[in-house]
NUTI-860021 format. One record per residue (C-alpha): y negated, z, x negated. Coordinates in steps of 0.2 Angstrom, whole numbers, padded with zeros to 4 digits, always signed. Layout:
N
YZX ...
This chain:
111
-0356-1420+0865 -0345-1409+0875 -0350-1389+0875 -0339-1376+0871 -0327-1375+0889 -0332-1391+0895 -0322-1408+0891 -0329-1427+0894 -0317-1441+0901 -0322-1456+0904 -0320-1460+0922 -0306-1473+0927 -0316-1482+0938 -0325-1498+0928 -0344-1491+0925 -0355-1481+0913 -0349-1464+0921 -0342-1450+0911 -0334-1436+0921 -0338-1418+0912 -0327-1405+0917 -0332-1385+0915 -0316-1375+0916 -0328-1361+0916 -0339-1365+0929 -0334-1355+0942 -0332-1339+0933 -0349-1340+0928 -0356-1345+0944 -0346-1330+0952 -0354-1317+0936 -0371-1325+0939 -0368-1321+0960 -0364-1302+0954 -0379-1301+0944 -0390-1308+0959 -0383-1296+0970 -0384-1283+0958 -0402-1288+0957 -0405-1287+0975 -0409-1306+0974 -0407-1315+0989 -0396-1306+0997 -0393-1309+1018 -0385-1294+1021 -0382-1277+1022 -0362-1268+1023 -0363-1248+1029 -0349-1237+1028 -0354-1220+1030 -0371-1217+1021 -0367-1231+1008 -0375-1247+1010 -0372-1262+1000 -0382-1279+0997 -0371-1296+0999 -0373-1313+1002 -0366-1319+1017 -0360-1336+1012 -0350-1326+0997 -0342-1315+1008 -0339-1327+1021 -0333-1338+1008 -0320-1325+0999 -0313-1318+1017 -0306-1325+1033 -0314-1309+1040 -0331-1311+1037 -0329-1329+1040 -0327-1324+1056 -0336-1311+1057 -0352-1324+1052 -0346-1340+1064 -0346-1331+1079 -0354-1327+1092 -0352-1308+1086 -0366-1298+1087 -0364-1295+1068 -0368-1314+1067 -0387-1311+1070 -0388-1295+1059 -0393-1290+1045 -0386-1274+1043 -0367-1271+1049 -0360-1257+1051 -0340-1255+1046 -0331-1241+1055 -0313-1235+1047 -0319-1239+1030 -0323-1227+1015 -0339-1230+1005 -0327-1232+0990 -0315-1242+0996 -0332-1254+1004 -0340-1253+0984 -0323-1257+0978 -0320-1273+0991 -0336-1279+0986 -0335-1278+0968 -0318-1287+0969 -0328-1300+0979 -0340-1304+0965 -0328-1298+0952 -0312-1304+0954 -0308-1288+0947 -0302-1272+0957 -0297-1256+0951 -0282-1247+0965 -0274-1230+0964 -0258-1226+0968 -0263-1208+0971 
């Protein structure tokens, strides 16, 4: 039996298969990604601004932003580091970034 968010379908194909689909899936693996960071766990990297520095996993941001993908697939010296250093950006607007990342939520002033 199906769970709550998730539907079975048997698969077109002639065989024993079922296909279950999780409509939620992804949400949850992105809050389960949040709370890992949050927990420090397994993160890759470091991003500075100013004095603020803030754990990430690479593959999430590398995943989330052409930017970083580049940033990651080069031969940058930010590639090999562990701790990258952003200049031009605020520690507010880098907590912000991040948290939208891993969010998909984002709070923006007009003022």
């Amino acid at each position: 039996m199906a769970s709550r968010g998730q539907c079975l379908r048997q698969n077109s194909e002639p065989s024993s298969a079922v296909v279950i689909d999780s409509p939620d899936h992804a949400a949850v693996l992105l809050s389960q990604l949040n709370l890992m960071r949050t927990d420090r766990a397994l993160t890759d990297t470091v991003l500075v601004a100013g004095e603020t520095e803030v754990m990430c996993h690479r593959a999430v941001l590398a995943a989330s932003s052409p930017y970083f993908r580049a940033m990651f697939h080069s031969t940058l010296r930010e590639s090999r580091e562990q701790r990258i250093k952003l200049d031009g950006v605020t520690a507010l607007a880098l907590k912000r970034l991040v948290d939208y990342i891993y969010t998909s939520r984002i709070e923006v002033s007009l003022t």
